[in-house]
C-alpha positions in Angstrom: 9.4 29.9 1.8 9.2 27.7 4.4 9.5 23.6 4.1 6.9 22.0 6.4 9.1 19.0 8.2 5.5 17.2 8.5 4.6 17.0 5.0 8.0 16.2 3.9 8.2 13.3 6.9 4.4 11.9 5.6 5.6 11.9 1.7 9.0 9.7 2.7 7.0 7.7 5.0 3.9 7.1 2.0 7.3 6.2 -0.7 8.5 4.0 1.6 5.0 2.4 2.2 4.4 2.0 -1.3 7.7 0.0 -1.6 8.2 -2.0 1.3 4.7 -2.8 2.3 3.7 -5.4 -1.1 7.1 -7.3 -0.6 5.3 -7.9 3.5 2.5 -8.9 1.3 4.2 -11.5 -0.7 6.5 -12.9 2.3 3.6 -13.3 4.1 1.5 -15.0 1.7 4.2 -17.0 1.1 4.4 -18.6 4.6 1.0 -18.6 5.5 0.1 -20.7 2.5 3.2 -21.8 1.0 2.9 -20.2 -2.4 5.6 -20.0 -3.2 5.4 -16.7 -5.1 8.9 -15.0 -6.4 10.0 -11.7 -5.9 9.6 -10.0 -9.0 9.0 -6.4 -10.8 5.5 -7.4 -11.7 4.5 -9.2 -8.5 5.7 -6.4 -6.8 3.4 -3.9 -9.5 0.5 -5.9 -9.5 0.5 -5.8 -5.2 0.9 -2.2 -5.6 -2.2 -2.4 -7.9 -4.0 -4.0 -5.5 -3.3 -1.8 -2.9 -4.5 1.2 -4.7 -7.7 -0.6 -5.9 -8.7 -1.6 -2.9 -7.8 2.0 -0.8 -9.8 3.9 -3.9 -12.4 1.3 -3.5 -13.0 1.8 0.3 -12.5 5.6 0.2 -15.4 6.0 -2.3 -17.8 3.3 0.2 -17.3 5.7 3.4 -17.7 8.8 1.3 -21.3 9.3 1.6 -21.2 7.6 5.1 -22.8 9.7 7.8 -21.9 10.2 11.5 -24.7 10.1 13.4 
């Protein structure tokens, strides 16, 4: 059984994503607007959720969206 290096590579890269990429969220909220928001589990979670909502929400938009 072979191990694809490209589907391996896209998982890390997605985990990584998932982790870093609401903390860029918050830092830069925080100094476009001065919110002053802290670092926390569930302002990290709720960024995730976001995230999610938002990707699930666009993906199910452009589903029936045609090229013509």
């Amino acid at each position: 059984m072979e191990i694809d290096s490209n589907k391996i590579t896209a998982v890390v890269l997605g985990l990584i994503g998932i982790i870093v990429f609401p903390l860029g969220i918050i830092w830069s909220l925080n100094n476009l607007f001065s919110l002053q928001i802290q670092y926390t589990f569930f302002n990290w979670l709720s960024i995730v959720f976001i995230q999610i909502y938002i990707q699930i929400i666009l993906k199910a938009s452009f589903i029936g969206a045609s090229k013509k």
